[in-house]
Structure formats: structure tokens, C-alpha cells
MARBA-439330 format. One record per residue (C-alpha): residue number from 1; x, y, z; residue in three letters. Coordinates in pm, whole numbers, plus 50000, padded with zeros to 5 digits. Layout:
# MARBA-439330
  seq   east  north     up  type
  NUM      X      Y      Z   ALA
...
//
This chain:
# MARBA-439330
  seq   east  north     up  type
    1  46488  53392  50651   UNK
    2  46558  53059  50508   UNK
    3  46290  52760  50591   UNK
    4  46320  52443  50563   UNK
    5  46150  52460  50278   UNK
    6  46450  52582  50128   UNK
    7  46639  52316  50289   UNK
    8  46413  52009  50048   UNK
    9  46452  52212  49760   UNK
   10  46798  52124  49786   UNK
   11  46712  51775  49880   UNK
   12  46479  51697  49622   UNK
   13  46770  51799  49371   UNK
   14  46978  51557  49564   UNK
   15  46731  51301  49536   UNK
   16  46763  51377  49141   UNK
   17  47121  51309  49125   UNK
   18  47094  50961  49282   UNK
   19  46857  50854  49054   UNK
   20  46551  50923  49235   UNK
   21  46224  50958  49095   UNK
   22  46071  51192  49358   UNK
   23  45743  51260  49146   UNK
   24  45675  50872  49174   UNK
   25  45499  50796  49495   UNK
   26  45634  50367  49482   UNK
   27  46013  50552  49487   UNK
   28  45912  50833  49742   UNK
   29  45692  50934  49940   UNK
   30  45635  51281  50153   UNK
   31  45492  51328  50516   UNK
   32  45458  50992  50589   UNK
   33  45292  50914  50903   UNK
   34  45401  50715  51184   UNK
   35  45339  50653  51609   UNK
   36  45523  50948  51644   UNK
   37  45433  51178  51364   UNK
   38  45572  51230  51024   UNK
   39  45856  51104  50810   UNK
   40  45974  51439  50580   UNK
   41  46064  51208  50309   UNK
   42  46004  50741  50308   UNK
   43  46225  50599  50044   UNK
   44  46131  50293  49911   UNK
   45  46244  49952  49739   UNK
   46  46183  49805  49405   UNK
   47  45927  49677  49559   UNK
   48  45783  49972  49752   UNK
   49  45860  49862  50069   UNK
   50  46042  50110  50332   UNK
   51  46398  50143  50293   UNK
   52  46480  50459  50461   UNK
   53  46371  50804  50607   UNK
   54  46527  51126  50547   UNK
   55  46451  51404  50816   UNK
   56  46491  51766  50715   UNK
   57  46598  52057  50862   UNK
   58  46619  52480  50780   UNK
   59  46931  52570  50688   UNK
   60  47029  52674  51074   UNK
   61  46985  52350  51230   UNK
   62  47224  52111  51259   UNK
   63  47080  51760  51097   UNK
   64  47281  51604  51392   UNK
   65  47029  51717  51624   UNK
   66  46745  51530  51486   UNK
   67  46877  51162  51604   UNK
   68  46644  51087  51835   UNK
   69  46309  51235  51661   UNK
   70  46419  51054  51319   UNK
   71  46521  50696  51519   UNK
   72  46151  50681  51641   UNK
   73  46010  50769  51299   UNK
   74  46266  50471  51176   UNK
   75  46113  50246  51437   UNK
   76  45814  50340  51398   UNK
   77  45823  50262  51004   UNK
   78  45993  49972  51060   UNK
   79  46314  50119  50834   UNK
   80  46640  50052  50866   UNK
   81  46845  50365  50777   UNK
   82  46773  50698  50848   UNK
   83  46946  51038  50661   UNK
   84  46953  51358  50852   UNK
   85  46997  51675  50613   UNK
   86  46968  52035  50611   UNK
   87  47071  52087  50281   UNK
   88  47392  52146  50325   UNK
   89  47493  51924  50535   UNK
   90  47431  51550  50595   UNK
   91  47413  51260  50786   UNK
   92  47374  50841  50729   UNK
   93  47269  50622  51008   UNK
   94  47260  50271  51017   UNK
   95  47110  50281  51406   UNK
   96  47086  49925  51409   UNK
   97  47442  49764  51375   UNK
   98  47643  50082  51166   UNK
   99  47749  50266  51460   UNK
  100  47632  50670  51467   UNK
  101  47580  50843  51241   UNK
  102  47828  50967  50946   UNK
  103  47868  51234  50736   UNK
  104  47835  51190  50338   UNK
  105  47842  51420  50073   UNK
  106  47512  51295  49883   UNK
  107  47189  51018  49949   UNK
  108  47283  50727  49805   UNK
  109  47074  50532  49529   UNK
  110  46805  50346  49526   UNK
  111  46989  49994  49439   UNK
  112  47307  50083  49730   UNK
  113  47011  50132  49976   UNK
  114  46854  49778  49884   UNK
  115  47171  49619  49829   UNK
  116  47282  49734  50224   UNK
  117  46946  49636  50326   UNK
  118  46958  49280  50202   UNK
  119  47300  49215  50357   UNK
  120  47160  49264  50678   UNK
  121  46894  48988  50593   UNK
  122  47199  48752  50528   UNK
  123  47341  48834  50837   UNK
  124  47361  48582  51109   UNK
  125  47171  48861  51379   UNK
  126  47426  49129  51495   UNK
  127  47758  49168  51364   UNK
  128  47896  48988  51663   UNK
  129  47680  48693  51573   UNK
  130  47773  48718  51189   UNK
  131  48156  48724  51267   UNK
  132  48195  48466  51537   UNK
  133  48032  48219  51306   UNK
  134  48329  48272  51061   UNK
  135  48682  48091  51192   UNK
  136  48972  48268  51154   UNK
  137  49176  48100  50882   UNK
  138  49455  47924  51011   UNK
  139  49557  47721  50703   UNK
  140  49480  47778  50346   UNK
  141  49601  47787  49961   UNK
  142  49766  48048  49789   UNK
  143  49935  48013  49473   UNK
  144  49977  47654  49477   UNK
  145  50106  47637  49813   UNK
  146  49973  47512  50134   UNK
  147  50040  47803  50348   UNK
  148  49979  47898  50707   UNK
  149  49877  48215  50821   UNK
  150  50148  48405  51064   UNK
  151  50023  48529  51389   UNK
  152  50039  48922  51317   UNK
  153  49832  48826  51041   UNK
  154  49559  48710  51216   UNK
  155  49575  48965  51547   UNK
  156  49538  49217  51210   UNK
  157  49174  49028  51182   UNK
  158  49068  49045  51561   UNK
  159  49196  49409  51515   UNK
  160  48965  49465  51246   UNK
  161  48693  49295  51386   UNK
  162  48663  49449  51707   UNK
  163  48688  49842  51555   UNK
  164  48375  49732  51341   UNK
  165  48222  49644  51657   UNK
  166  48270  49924  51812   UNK
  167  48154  50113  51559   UNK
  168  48477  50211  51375   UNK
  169  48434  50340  51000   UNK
  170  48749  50426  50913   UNK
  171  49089  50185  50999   UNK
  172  49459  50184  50910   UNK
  173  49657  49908  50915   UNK
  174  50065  49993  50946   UNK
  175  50244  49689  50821   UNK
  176  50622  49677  50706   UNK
  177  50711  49585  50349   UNK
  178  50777  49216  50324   UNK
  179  50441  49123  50545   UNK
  180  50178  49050  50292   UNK
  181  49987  49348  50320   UNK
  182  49789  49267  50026   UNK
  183  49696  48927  50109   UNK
  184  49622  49020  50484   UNK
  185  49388  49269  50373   UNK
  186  49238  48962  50139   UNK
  187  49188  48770  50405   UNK
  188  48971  49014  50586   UNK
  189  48759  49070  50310   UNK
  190  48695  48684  50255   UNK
  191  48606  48674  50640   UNK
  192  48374  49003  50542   UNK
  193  48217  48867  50276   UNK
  194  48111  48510  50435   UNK
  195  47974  48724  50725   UNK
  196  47790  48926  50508   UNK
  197  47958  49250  50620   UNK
  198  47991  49374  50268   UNK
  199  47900  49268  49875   UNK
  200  48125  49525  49731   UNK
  201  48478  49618  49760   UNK
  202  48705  49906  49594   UNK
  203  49034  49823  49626   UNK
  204  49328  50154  49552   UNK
  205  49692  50113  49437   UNK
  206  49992  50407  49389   UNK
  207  50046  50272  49029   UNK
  208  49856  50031  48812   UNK
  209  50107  49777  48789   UNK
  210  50112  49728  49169   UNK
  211  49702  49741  49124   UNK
  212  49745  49419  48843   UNK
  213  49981  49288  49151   UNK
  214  49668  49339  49397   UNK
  215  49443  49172  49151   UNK
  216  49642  48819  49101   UNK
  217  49607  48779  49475   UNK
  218  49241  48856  49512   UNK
  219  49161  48641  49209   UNK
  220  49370  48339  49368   UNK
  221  49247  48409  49699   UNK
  222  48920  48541  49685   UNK
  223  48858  48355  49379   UNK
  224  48493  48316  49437   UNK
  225  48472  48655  49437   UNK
  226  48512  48801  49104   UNK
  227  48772  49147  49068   UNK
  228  48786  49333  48796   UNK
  229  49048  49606  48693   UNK
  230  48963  49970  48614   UNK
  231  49179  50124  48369   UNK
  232  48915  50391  48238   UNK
  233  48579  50463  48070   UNK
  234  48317  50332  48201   UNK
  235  48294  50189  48571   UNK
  236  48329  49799  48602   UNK
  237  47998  49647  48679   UNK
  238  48130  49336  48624   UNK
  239  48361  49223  48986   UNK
  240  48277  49257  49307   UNK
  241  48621  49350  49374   UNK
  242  48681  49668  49170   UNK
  243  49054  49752  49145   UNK
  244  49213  50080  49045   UNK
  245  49430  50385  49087   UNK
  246  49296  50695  49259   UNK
  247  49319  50903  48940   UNK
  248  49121  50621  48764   UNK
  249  48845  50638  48991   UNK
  250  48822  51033  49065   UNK
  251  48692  51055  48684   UNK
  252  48457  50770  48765   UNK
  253  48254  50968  48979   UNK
  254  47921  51177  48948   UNK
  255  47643  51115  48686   UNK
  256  47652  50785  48552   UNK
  257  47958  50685  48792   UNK
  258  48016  50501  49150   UNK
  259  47746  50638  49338   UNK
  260  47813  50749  49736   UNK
  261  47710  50423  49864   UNK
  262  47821  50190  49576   UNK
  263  48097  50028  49781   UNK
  264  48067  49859  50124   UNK
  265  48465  49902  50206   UNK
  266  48728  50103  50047   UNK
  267  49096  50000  50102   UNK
  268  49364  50223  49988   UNK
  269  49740  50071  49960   UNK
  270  49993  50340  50017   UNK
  271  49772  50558  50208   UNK
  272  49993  50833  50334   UNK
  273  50093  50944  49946   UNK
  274  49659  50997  49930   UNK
  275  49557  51208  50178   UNK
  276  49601  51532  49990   UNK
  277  49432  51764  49792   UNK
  278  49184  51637  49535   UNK
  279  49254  51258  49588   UNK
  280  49136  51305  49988   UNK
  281  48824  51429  49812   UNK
  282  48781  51104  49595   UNK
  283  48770  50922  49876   UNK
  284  48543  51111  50117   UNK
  285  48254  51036  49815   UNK
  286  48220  50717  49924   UNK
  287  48018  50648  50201   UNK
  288  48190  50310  50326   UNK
  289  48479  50127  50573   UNK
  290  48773  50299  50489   UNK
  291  49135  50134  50542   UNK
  292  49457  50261  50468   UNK
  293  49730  50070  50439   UNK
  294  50114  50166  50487   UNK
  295  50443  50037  50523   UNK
  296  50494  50471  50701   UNK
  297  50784  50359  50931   UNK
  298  50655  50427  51296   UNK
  299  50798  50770  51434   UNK
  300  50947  50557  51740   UNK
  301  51186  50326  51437   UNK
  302  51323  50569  51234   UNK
  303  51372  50990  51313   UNK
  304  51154  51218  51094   UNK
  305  51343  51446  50949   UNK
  306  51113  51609  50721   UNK
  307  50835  51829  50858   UNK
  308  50612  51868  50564   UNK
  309  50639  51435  50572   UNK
  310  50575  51442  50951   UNK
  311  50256  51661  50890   UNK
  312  50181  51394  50559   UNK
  313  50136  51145  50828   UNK
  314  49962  51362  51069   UNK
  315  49651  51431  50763   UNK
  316  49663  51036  50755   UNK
  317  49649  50973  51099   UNK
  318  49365  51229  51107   UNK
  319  49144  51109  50814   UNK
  320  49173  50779  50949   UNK
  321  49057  50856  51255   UNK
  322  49334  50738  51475   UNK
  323  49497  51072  51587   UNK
  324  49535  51092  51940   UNK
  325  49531  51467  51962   UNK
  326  49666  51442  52369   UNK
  327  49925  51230  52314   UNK
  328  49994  51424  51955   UNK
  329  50100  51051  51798   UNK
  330  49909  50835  51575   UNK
  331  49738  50517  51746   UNK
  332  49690  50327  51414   UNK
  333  49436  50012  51456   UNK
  334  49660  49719  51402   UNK
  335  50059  49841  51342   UNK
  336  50327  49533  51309   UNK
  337  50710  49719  51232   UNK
  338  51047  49625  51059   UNK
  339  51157  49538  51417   UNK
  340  50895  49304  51516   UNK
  341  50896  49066  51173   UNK
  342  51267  49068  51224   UNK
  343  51210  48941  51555   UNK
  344  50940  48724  51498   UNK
  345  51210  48569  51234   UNK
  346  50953  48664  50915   UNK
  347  51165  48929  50791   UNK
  348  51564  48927  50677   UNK
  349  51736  49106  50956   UNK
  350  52005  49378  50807   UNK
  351  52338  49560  50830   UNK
  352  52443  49875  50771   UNK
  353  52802  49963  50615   UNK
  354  52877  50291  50663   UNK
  355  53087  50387  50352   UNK
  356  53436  50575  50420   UNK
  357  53360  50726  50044   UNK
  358  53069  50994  50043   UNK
  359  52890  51186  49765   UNK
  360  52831  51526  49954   UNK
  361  52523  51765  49924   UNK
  362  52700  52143  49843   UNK
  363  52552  52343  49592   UNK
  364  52227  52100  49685   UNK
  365  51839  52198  49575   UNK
  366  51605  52028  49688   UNK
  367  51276  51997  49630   UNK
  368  51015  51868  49852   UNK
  369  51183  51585  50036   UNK
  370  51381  51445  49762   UNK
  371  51706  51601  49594   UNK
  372  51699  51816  49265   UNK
  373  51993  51664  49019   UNK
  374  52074  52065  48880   UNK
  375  52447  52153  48993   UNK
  376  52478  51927  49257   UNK
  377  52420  51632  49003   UNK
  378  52681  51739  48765   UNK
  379  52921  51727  49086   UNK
  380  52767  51413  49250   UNK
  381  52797  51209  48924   UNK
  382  53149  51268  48817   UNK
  383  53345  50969  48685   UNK
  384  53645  51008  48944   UNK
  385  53366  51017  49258   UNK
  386  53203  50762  49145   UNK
  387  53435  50511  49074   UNK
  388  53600  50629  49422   UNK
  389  53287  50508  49544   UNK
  390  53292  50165  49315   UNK
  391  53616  50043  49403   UNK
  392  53534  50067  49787   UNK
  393  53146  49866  49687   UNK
  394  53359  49577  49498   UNK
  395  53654  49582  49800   UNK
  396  53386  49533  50015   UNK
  397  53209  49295  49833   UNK
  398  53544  49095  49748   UNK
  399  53565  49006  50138   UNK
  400  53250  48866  50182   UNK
  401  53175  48513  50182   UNK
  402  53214  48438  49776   UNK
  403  52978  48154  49724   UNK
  404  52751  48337  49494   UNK
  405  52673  48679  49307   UNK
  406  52438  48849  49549   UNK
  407  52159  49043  49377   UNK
  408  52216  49418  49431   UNK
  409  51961  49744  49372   UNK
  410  52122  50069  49328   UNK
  411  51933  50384  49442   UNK
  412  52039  50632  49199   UNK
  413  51908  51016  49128   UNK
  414  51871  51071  48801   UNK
  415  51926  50880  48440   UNK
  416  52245  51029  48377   UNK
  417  52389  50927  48698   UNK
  418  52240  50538  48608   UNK
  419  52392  50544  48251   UNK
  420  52752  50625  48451   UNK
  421  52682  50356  48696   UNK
  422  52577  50060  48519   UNK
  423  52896  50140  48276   UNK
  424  53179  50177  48583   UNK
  425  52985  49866  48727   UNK
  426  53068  49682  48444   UNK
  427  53395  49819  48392   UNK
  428  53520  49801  48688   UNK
  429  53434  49453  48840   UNK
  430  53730  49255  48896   UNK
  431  53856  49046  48675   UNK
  432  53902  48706  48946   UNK
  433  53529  48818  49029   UNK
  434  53473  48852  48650   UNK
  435  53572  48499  48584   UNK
  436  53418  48328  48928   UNK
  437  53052  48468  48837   UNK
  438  53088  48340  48516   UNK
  439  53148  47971  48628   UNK
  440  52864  48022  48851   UNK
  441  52652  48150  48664   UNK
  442  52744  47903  48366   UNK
  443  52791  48243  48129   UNK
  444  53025  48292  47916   UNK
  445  53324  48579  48115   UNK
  446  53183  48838  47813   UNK
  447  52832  48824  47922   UNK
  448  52915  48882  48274   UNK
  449  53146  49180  48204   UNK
  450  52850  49330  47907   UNK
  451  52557  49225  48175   UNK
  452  52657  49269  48515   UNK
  453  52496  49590  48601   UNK
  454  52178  49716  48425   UNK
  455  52010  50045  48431   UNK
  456  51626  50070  48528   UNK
  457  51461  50396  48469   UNK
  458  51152  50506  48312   UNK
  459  51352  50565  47938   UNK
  460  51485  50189  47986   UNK
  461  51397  49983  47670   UNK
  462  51226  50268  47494   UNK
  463  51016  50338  47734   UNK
  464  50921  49993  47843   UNK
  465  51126  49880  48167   UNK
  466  50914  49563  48240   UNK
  467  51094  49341  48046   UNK
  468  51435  49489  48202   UNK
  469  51271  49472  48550   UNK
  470  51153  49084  48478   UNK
  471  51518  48997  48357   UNK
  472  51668  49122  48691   UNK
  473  51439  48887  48902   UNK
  474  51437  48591  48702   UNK
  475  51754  48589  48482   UNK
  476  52105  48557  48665   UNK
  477  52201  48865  48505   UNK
  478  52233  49147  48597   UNK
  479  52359  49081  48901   UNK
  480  52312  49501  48958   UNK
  481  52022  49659  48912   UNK
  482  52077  50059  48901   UNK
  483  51756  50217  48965   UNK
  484  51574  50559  48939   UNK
  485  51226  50563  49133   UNK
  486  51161  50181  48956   UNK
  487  51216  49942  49189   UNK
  488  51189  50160  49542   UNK
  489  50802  50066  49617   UNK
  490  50595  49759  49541   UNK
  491  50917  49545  49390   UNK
  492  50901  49224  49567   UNK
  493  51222  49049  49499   UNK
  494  51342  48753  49706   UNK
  495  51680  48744  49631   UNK
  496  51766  49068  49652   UNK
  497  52085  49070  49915   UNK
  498  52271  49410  49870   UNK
  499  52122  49809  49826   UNK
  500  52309  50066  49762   UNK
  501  52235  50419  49907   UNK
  502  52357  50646  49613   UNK
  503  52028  50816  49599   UNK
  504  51994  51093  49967   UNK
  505  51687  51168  50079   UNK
  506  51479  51380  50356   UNK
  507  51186  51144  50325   UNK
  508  51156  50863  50608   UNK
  509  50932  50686  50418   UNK
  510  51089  50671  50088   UNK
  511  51414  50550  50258   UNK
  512  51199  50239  50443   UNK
  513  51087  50155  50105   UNK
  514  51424  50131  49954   UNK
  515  51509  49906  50270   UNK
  516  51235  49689  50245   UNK
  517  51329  49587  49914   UNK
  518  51568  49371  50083   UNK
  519  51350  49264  50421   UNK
  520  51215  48929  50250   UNK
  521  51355  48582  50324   UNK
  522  51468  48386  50031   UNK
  523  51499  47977  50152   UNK
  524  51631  47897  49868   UNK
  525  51915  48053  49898   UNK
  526  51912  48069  50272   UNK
  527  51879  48442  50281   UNK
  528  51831  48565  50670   UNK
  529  51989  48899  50636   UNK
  530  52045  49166  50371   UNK
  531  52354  49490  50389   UNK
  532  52301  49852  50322   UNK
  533  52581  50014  50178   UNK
  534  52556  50372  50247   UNK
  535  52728  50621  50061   UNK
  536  52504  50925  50161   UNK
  537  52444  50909  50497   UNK
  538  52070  50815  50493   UNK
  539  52103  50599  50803   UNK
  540  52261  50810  51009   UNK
  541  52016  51097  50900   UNK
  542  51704  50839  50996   UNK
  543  51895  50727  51312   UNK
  544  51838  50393  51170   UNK
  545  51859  50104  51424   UNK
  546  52003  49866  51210   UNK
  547  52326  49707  51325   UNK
  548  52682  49833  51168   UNK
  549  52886  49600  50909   UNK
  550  53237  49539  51024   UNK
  551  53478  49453  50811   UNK
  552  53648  49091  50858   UNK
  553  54005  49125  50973   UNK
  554  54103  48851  50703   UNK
  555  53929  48661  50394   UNK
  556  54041  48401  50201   UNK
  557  54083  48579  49831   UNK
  558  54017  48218  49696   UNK
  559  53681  48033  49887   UNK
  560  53583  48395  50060   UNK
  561  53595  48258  50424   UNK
  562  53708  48422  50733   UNK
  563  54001  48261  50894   UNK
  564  53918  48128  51219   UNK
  565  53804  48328  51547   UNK
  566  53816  48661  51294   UNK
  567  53514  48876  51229   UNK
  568  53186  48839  51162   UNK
  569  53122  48604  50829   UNK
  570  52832  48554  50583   UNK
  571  52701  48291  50619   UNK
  572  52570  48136  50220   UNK
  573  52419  47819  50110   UNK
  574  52493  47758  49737   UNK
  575  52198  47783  49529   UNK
  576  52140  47475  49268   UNK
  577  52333  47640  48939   UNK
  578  52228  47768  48681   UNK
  579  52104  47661  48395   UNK
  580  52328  47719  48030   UNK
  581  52134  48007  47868   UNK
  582  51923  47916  47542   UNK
  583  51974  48179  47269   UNK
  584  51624  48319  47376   UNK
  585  51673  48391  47695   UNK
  586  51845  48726  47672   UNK
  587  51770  49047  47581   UNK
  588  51958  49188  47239   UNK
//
């Protein structure tokens, strides 16, 4: 029968691994005594002075169990965390101001133990205390401008505040693309970091360019805070703020890596894509706060459609800790929808046009949630349905309020079906629109008709689309961007007034990420609202709640307005023009 003798073998190996020196008696110490008997193991400081006990139990017993013994040891030793382990299994508590206790998969260091412990001595008394002494922000600087923070923003803080409070490890935060995610979650950290809630932060992105995105804001805003990026080797010792990729990190940990308890708060952006297999692991090694982030569309906005998605969300509902198993929804801790910021007037409001051309789905594959381009793509991207589909965009288009070129992303399947796009684009623009874009875009008619529409894909020059991607949002041309799985997520562009559904999907969430490419105001060009051209019936699919685009009953072919009492109208603000191009300000 196992003992628990067997059970501190196991623990003095664990010890080991975290760096430990169990054979030196200023590191630890065994069968200490206290009031109420003795400590299995006292872990010590640099400087030898309690830190922590761990109680051990056989194999049988659940550490769990041994709460109430260990907290009067703790007491007793005047401590301030206690681990409870069997072996196998194990528990942190921080019985002071941490909440209950958690399970981790290993005993932290020696140096994450000290670092915790002086926080507390920074502390203003309880967290309470340490967090009402810190204002809310209300106005501040960001990137040269004097901004002011929006009131979701800052119920997102009190949110956040009171779940710590109560005790709350784990948080997720459900905000729409378009709301400042990034900078909301920057803002609690700032406030966490003057409170002395935390000293160390890990910060997870999808994709490294949208973790060098996350990085620019945390050095402008958190700028006394030093970040650093993790691309690979060896972990960063040198930020506060570590930022990364999930991948990145999950070979930065065991020996020599981020220990269990080396970050106070992990916050992962795109949280639903990381709840599965070995990346869910990654982030149960560290012992810290955990928020997710998402712009997951609420189940209530747009209809699932997709079980294996619906049971995605379900996992991150669940490792977040805000399934409500009763109710059999999620009840994430601070949630702020498309709805609401169009509401609330922060995001573009939207129409839908529902497309009288369609690309249909027979002879479809798919795989997963997202369409396989075999024998349905050959079909699908055939010149004649295509340009069917084309003529109806640009007759469309050709009614609308002509003031300026609107900035358009087209969702497209696969690289073939780009290259046919951006050519029939071009080809096929109209030559009065031809020669109007041109004047006001001060470009020459043969650059408009070469550069209209561009193709974005991962094969886009060689190999290297950023350049492409940075001459669509600051160059006037292209006016089309056709896109392949480039510029759905994590593409903030301003302008952008017009997407095009050519790409069907089964995912809820991928199709609220192509919409919330156009969600963001744009002042200077008085942007309020953005149109979805459908051509594959994702909004109808999603039940989306957007309102349908009519078609004015007559337009002025020459200015592009409605004749009087007619239909609906756009309503556009000329930019300032364009500049003439400089012979470097192109791409060859």
C-alpha cells in the first residue's frame, strides 16, 4: 500500500524541477514545527525567511482535504502560501487575498514565490484597498492623441475588478471587432500594475503580426512598462510584458523555460481558436489570471450553424469558467456585441444586399467549417459565373452615391479564384467609372484600369503580402482588395466601406470577422455605415440582423444622387484629394 512516503518522493522530484535545492536546509526545510504541529515541507526566501508550506498526502487522499490543517500551519508560521499535494495531484493557495485554492501542474520556483510575496508588501492592504486607490482612467494619451475612454470600456474594468474580488482566476472578455480589445485589456493591466496586482504579464496572439500589433499599443500605453516580443529561443527576461504566439511559448516551457508561476496574468487574444488539444495544455502550465478575449459573436446575434463551432465555444466557455451548466449558455464576465457599439454610435452600422446572382454549393466538400475548393471550385470560379456576379457588384455600385471610390475586401476561396477576380475586376469596371476614379484619385485612367483590384493571398509578392496589404490601406489604389484568409481577422482598416461575400462558410465566427472588417468609423471620410454584398448566402445562413439594401428607384448616372422623395441614399462627404503619385510610391 502506497504511503505518503511515496507521495514526497514524488514531491521532492518536483521540488528538483523548480529549481529547488531540497538538500539545503536555508531553501527547505522538513517537519517544521509550529502551534499546531508540523509543516511536511517550509520553503524559504533568499533570505531564509518563510515563504510557503507544502502539506503532503498518500496517494489516496485528496490534497483538497487538508485546507484547514495546512491554513493553521500557514498561520502559525506566519507564511503566506500554502501547496497541498499528494503527488499526483496539487493545489496553490493564496488564503489571504487569492481566493481558494487552485490546481497547478507543478510548485513553482523559488524567485515566482518571492516575487508574489513582495507584491503583496506593495499592496495598499487587501485588494479592495489596493484597487480603490487607483482611478479609473477617464482621459489619457494614445498615439499622439488625447483620447477619452468609452463607457463599455471602463464597465470592462469594474467587471474585472470585481471577479478578482470575488476570487475569480480565470475571465473572458467578449468584445466585437472594432472596440479596442487590445487597448482595453491595456488599460486593465496599467490599473493592475499600479495596484500591485501583478509584475508580470504574458500576453497571446493567433499570428505574430497581430502579436507586433499588440506590442505597439502596450509600448505606447504601458510605456513604463517594458514588453518584449518572443519569436523563439530562449525566453525574454528582458519585458515585463512578454508577447507571443501560443506555439512560441509551448516550446518555452519545462527546464530552463517559464516556470508555473512565472507570470501573474495570462491574456489570450482570440481565445476560442485555443482551447484545444495541446495549446489548452500550454496554458493550464501557468499558474496565473487567465483572460480570453473574443470577438465569438454571442449565440443570441447570429444562429450557429456549425455544431463542432458551437461545442468550440462551449470548451471556451468551460475553461474560462463561465459555463452556466443550468442555463447550458455561456455567462462571459464582461460581453459588449456588434449591436450594442452600433447603438452606442462607436461602431459603423451596416446593410446587407442580398445578391440576385449566386455561386451555389453542388458537388460541395467541406471540411471542418470552411469549404474545400476540389470540384466545386472549378464550378464556382468559372469566368461566365463570375463575371455574372461582377456586372451585378459594379450595377450596384454604379447607383450609389458616386462621390468617391469606396474601399472594398473580397472574401474569396482559394488563389485561383483571386487571380480570376482581381483580373474581371479590372476588366470589367466601367469605363465612365474608369475615368471618374481617375480624376479623383488624380491617376492617370491606365493606372486605375491596371490597379483597381489587387489580389492578397499568402503567394502575393513572392511570398511577402505586407507590402501589398500596406498599399491597400494607405495608397488609393487598389480600390479592391481580393482576399484569401489575409485580411479576415486582425485587419483594422478605417476606410474600408464595401465586403464582398464570395467566400461561404459554416463558421459563425469566421463570418463576424469578415464583417467586422467593415464595423469601424472613419471621420474622415464620414463613414457611419458599411454594405455586405452577399453572393453566397452567408447572412441568411447566420440569420444575420443586419438591415436589407434596397435598391434606389432612380440615380443620377452623372453626380450619383437619388432624385427626390426616392429610396434610400448614401450619404458621402468628399475626402480632401489625393495627392499626384511620386514615381516611388507604387509597386512595379
Amino acid at each position: 500500500m502506497a504511503t505518503e512516503a511515496d507521495a514526497r518522493m514524488i514531491i521532492d522530484q518536483l521540488l528538483k524541477d523548480a529549481g529547488w535545492d531540497i538538500f539545503n536546509k536555508a531553501q527547505v526545510s522538513t517537519e517544521e514545527s509550529s502551534a499546531d504541529g508540523r509543516a511536511d515541507y517550509l520553503l524559504k526566501n533568499t533570505r531564509t525567511q518563510p515563504l510557503a508550506i507544502i502539506e503532503a498526502k498518500r496517494f489516496s487522499v485528496d490534497p483538497y482535504s487538508a485546507k484547514a490543517q495546512a491554513k493553521d500551519y500557514a498561520q502559525s508560521l506566519n507564511v503566506p502560501f500554502i501547496i497541498l499535494s499528494n503527488g499526483k495531484e496539487h493545489y496553490f493557495w493564496d488564503y489571504i487575498d487569492g481566493g481558494d485554492a487552485r490546481p497547478i501542474l507543478g510548485i513553482p520556483t523559488q524567485a515566482d514565490l518571492e516575487r508574489r510575496a513582495n507584491l503583496k508588501i506593495h499592496r495598499m492592504g487587501s485588494l479592495q484597498a489596493s484597487l480603490d486607490a487607483i482611478p479609473y482612467p477617464v482621459k489619457f494619451r494614445f498615439k499622439g492623441e488625447e483620447i477619452e475612454a468609452r463607457p463599455y470600456q471602463l464597465q470592462c474594468l469594474e467587471k474585472a475588478d470585481e471577479a478578482l474580488i470575488a476570487g475569480r482566476r480565470r475571465m473572458l472578455f467578449e468584445m466585437t471587432t472594432g472596440t479596442g480589445k487590445t487597448l482595453t485589456i491595456a488599460m486593465l493591466m496599467k490599473r493592475w500594475f499600479q495596484s500591485a496586482i501583478i509584475s508580470r504579464v504574458l500576453f497571446l496572439a493567433d499570428r505574430i503580426e497581430l502579436a507586433k500589433q499588440a506590442k505597439e499599443t502596450f509600448d505606447d500605453y504601458l510605456r513604463d512598462w517594458p514588453s518584449a516580443l518572443l519569436y523563439g529561443g530562449k525566453k525574454s527576461l528582458e519585458g515585463q510584458i512578454v508577447v507571443g504566439t501560443l506555439d512560441t511559448i509551448a516550446g518555452q516551457l519545462g527546464a530552463n523555460g517559464f516556470g508555473h508561476g512565472y507570470f501573474d496574468i495570462v491574456v489570450t487574444d482570440e481565445c476560442h481558436r485555443s482551447i484545444y488539444n495541446t495549446h489548452r495544455a500550454t496554458l493550464a502550465h501557468f499558474d496565473a489570471i487567465h483572460i480570453g478575449l473574443t470577438a465569438t459573436p454571442n449565440p443570441g446575434e447570429l444562429r450557429w450553424i456549425s455544431d463542432h463551432e458551437r461545442q468550440l465555444v462551449k470548451s471556451t466557455y468551460l475553461f474560462f469558467d463561465c459555463w452556466d451548466s443550468a442555463k447550458k449558455e455561456g455567462m462571459p464576465t464582461f460581453s459588449y456585441i456588434l449591436q450594442e457599439g452600433i447603438r452606442d454610435k462607436f461602431l459603423a452600422n451596416y446593410k446587407i444586399y442580398l445578391a440576385e446572382s449566386k455561386l451555389t454549393f453542388e458537388g460541395a466538400t467541406w471540411e471542418d467549417d470552411e469549404i474545400s475548393y476540389g470540384d466545386w471550385g472549378r464550378t464556382a470560379e468559372s469566368e461566365d459565373r463570375l463575371k455574372l456576379i461582377i456586372d451585378e457588384y459594379f450595377r450596384i455600385e454604379e447607383e450609389r452615391s458616386l462621390a468617391r471610390p469606396r474601399k472594398t475586401i473580397a472574401f474569396a476561396v482559394s488563389e485561383k479564384q483571386a487571380v480570376i477576380l482581381e483580373r474581371l475586376f479590372n476588366k470589367l469596371l466601367p469605363d465612365d467609372a474608369c475615368l471618374r476614379i481617375a480624376d479623383q484619385l488624380n491617376r492617370s485612367p491606365d493606372q486605375v484600369r491596371q490597379e483597381f483590384a489587387k489580389k492578397i493571398t499568402c503567394y502575393s509578392n513572392n511570398g511577402n503580402p505586407k507590402p501589398v496589404i500596406d498599399q491597400f490601406k494607405y495608397d488609393p489604389l487598389p480600390v479592391i482588395a481580393v482576399s484569401v484568409d489575409m485580411l479576415d481577422t486582425g485587419y483594422d482598416h478605417k476606410e474600408i466601406e464595401n465586403l464582398v461575400m464570395l467566400r461561404p462558410t459554416k463558421s459563425a465566427i469566421k463570418y463576424a470577422q469578415m464583417c467586422g472588417r467593415g464595423s469601424r468609423l472613419c471621420p474622415r471620410i464620414s463613414k457611419t455605415e458599411f454594405l455586405i454584398y452577399d453572393f453566397v448566402d452567408n447572412t441568411e445562413n447566420f440569420d444575420d440582423p443586419g438591415m436589407e439594401y434596397h435598391r434606389p428607384k432612380e440615380v443620377s448616372a452623372r453626380y450619383g444622387l437619388e432624385q427626390p422623395g426616392e429610396a434610400e441614399t448614401d450619404v458621402d462627404t468628399t475626402p480632401p484629394p489625393y495627392p499626384k503619385p511620386k514615381t516611388h510610391e507604387f509597386f512595379v
